[in-house]
N, C-alpha and C positions, 0 to 999 in steps of 0.2 A: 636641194637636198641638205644643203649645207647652214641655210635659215630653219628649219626642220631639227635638225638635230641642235643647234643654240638656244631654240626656244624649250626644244626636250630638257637639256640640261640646266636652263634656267629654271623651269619649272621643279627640277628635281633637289635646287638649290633651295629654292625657297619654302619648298614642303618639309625636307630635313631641317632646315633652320625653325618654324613652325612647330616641327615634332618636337623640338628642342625642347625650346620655346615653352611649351607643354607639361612637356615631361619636369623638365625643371627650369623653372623661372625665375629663382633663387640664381645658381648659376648663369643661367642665361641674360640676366640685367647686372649682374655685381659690376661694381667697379672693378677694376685690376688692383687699385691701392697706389702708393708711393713708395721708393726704395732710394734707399742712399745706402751704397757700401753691401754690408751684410746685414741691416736691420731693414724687417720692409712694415706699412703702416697701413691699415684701411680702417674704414668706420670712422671717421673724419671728422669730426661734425664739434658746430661751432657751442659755446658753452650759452647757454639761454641766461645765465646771473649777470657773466661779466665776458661780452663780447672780444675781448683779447684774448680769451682763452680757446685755446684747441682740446678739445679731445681727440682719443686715437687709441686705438690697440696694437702694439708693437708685436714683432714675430722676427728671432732672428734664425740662422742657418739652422742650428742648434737644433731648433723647435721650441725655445722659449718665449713662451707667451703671456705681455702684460697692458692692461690700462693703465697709461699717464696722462697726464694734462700739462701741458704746454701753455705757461706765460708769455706771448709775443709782449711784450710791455718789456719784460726784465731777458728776453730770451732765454728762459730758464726752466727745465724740465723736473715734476714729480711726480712720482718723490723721486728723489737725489737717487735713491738708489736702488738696485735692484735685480731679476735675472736677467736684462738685455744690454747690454756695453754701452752707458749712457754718454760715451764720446760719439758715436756714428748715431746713438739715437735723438741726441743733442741736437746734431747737425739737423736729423731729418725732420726735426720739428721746430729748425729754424726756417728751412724748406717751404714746410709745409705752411707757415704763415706767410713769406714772402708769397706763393701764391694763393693765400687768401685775403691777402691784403692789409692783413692785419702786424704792420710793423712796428707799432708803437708810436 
């Protein structure tokens, strides 16, 4: 009875995650993104001119949202300024190239 009912609810697992799946695929593959502090980052992605650079769209508590690009060469984020607190947004796109490898 009790093998019966695990495979039941396996199977009920994998259909809901399927309908998911489905329904929206968008959601259902995104990243989660990176966060440091109160500023969090997704859409990541490495710059095709000049491989030290990050791209990234920033999003803090707030709900402010922007694209910068991140120097790992100089560690230095643009533009300088902006609507998201470019001290924790600094940090997370110093972050973000330590794990991409990209230290300079």
């Amino acid at each position: 009875m009790k093998r019966c009912f695990h495979a039941t609810n396996l199977f009920c697992t994998v259909l809901i995650a399927f309908t998911i799946c489905l329904i929206h695929p968008d959601r259902a593959l995104a990243a989660p993104g990176l966060c440091t502090g109160v500023v969090c980052a997704d859409e990541i992605t490495r710059s095709a001119k000049n491989h030290w650079q990050l791209r990234m769209r920033l999003e803090d508590q707030q709900g402010h949202r922007e694209r910068v690009v991140m120097d790992c060469r100089n560690q230095q984020l643009s533009p300088r300024g902006g609507l998201v607190d470019r001290i924790p947004a600094t940090a997370l796109g110093r972050r973000a190239c330590r794990l991409a490898g990209e230290t300079g």
